[in-house]
C-alpha positions in Angstrom: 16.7 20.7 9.7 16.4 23.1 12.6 13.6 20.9 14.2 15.8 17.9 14.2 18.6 19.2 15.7 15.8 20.9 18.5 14.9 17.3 18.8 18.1 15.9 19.4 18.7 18.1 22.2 15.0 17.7 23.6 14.9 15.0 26.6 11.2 14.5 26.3 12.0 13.8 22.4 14.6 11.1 23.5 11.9 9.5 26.3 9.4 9.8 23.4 11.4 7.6 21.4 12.6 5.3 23.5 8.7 4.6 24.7 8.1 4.1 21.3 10.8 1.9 20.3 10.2 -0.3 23.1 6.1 -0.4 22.1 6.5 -1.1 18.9 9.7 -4.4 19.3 6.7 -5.8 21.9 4.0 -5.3 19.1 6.5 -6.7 16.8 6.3 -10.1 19.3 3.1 -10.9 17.3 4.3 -10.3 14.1 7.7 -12.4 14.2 5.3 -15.4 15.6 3.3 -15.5 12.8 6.0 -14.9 10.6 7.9 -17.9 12.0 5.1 -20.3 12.0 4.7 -19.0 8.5 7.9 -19.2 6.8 8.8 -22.6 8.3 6.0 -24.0 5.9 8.4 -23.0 2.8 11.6 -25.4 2.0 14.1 -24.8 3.8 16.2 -23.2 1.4 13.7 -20.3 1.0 12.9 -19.7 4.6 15.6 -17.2 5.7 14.8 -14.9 2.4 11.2 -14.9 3.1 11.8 -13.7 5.9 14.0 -10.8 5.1 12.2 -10.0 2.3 8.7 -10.1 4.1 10.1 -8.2 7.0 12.1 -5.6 4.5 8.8 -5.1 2.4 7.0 -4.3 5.3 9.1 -1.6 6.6 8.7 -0.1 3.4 5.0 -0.1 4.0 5.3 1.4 7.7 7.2 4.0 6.5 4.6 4.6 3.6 2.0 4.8 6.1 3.7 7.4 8.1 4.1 9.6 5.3 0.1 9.4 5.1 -0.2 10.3 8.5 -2.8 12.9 8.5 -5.5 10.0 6.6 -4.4 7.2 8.7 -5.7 9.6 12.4 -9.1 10.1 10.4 -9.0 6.3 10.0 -10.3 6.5 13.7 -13.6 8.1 12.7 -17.1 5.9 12.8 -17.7 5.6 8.9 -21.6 3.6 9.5 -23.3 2.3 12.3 -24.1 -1.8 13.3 -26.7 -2.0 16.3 -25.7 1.0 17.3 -22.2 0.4 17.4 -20.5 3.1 15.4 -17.6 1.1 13.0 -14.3 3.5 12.0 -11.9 2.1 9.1 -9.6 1.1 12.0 -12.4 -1.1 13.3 -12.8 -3.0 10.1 -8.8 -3.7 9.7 -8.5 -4.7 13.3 -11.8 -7.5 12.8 -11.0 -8.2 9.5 -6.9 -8.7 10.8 -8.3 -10.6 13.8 -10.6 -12.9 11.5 -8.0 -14.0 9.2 -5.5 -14.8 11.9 -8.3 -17.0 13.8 -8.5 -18.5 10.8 -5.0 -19.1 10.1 -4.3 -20.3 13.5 -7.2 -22.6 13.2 -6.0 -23.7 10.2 -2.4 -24.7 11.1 -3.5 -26.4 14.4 -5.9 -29.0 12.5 -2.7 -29.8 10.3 -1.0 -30.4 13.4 -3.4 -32.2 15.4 -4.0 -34.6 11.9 -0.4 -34.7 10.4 0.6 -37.5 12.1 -2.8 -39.6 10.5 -2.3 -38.3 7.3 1.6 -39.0 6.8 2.1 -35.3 5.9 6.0 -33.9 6.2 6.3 -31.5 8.7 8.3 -28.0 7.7 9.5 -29.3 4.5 7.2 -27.4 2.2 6.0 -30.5 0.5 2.7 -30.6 3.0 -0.9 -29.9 1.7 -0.6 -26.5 3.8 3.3 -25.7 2.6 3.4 -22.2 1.1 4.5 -20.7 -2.1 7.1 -18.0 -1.4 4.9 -15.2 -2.7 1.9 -16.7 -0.9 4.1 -16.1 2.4 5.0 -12.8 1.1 1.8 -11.8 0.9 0.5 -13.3 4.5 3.3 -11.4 6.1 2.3 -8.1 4.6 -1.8 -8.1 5.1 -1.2 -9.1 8.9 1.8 -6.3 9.2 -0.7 -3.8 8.1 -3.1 -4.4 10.3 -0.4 -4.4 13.0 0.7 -1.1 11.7 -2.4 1.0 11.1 -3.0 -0.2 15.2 0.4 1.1 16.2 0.4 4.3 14.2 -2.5 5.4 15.6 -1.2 5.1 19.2 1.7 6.3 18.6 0.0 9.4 17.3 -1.1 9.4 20.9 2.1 9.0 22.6 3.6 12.2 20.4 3.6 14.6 17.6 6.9 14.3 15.9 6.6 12.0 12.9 10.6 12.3 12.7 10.8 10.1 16.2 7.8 8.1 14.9 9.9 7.1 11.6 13.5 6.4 13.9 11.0 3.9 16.3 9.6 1.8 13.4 13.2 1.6 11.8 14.7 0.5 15.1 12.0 -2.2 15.9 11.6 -3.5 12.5 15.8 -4.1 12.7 15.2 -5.7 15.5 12.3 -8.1 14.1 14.9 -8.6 11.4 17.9 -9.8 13.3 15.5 -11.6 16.1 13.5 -13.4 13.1 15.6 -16.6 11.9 16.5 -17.6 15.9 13.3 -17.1 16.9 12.0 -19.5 13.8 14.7 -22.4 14.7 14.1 -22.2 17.9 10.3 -22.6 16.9 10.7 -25.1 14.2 13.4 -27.4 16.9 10.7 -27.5 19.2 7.1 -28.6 18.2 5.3 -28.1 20.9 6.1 -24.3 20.8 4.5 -24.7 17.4 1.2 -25.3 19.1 1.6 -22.6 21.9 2.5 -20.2 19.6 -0.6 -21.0 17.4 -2.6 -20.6 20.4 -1.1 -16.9 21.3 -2.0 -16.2 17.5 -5.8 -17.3 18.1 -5.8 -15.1 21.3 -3.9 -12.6 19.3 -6.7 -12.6 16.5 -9.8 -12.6 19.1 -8.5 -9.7 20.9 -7.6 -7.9 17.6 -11.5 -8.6 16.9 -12.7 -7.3 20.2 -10.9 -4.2 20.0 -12.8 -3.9 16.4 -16.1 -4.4 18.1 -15.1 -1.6 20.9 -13.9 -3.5 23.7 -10.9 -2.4 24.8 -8.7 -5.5 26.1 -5.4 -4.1 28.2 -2.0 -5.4 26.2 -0.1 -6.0 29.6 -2.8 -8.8 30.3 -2.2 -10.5 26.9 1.7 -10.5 27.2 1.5 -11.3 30.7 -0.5 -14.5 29.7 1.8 -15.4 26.9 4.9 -14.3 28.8 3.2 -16.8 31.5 2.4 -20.1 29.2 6.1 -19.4 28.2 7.5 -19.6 31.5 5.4 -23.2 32.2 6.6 -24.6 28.4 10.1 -23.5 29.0 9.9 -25.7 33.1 8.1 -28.5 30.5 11.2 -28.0 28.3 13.7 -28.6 30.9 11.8 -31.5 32.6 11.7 -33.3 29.0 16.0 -32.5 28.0 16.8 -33.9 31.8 14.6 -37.3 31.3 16.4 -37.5 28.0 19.9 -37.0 29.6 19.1 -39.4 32.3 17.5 -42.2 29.6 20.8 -41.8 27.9 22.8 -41.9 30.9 21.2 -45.4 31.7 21.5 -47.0 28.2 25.3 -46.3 28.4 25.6 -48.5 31.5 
């Protein structure tokens, strides 16, 4: 109890957190994409519970993996060796994350690129690639735990209390909560976000694998890209609602 209170008056302990919080709502940025694109495969009655369940679930997990701290740091630790590249338990959730969200991105641009040949309904859960609840469930949490074992381990880095550590992962994953179901209309109102968001997932998954293979690949290039591609879809965006406007404009006269 003492420590806490030390920490509340500690303005290193606040800048701590606040670093963190911040770190962990722009990891989160991955997460609620693939969680979007996921969840909009369900009906559309089931869509806003997946995602509060998913979301709640995995906080659970976070905070479980906090409290094992002291084996999640020696995940960090070269556990055999591939052509002389040492490989840590870290290493293996980070390629193995990375793989399966290739994969899945792969996987949901082919049924975008071909639903139009094959007839299939888009979002309505009745596609060959719609999603049981449970299946969704279970996406959400393999991806958040490779997110999280990744984020634990620098936060470890950034500092020492794991009572600011717990406070950061509550505060972003309310934030995931409350910025999940606009971010998933918006996504689901405009399709070719659907595709650009697929594509951040595929970079997503292939950096996820470098950093596996021990190539480090600076974050603030990533976001800067997708921050970028976001910028140039929104102009597209705007370009396409002001040819729509002026279309209707001209069919009135």
């Amino acid at each position: 109890m003492e420590s806490s209170l030390a920490l509340l008056q500690d303005p290193a302990a606040w800048a701590a957190l606040a670093t963190l919080v911040a770190m962990e709502i722009v990891l989160g940025i991955d997460n609620l994409i693939f969680i979007s694109i996921l969840t909009n495969k369900l009906p559309v009655d089931m869509r806003e519970k997946a995602r509060k369940v998913g979301i709640s679930l995995a906080l659970l997990m976070r905070l479980g993996l906090l409290a094992t701290i002291a084996v999640i740091v020696k995940l960090t630790e070269p556990v055999f060796t591939i052509l002389g590249q040492g490989l840590s338990w870290r290493d293996i959730i980070l390629i193995a994350g990375g793989a399966f969200l290739v994969w899945k991105a792969t996987r949901e641009i082919h049924h975008h690129v071909t639903a139009g040949e094959e007839g299939e309904s888009e979002g309505n859960g009745t596609g060959k690639v719609a999603h049981s609840f449970a299946a969704a469930i279970g996406q959400i949490l393999l991806l958040d735990l490779v997110f999280s074992v990744d984020s634990i381990i620098t936060a470890v880095g950034m500092t020492e209390h794991v009572q600011i550590m717990f406070v950061a992962v509550i505060a972003a994953v309310m934030a995931m909560l409350f910025a999940a179901t606009p971010l998933a209309n918006f996504i689901n109102r405009n399709p070719t976000i659907v595709m650009l968001a697929l594509a951040f997932l595929m970079m997503i998954g292939m950096t996820l694998i470098a950093e596996g293979l021990g190539t480090h690949v600076p974050k603030g290039y990533i976001y800067t890209a997708m921050a970028f591609s976001a910028a140039v879809e929104g102009l597209n965006m705007l370009a396409r609602q002001r040819r729509h406007a002026r279309r209707a404009r001209g069919e009135a006269h």
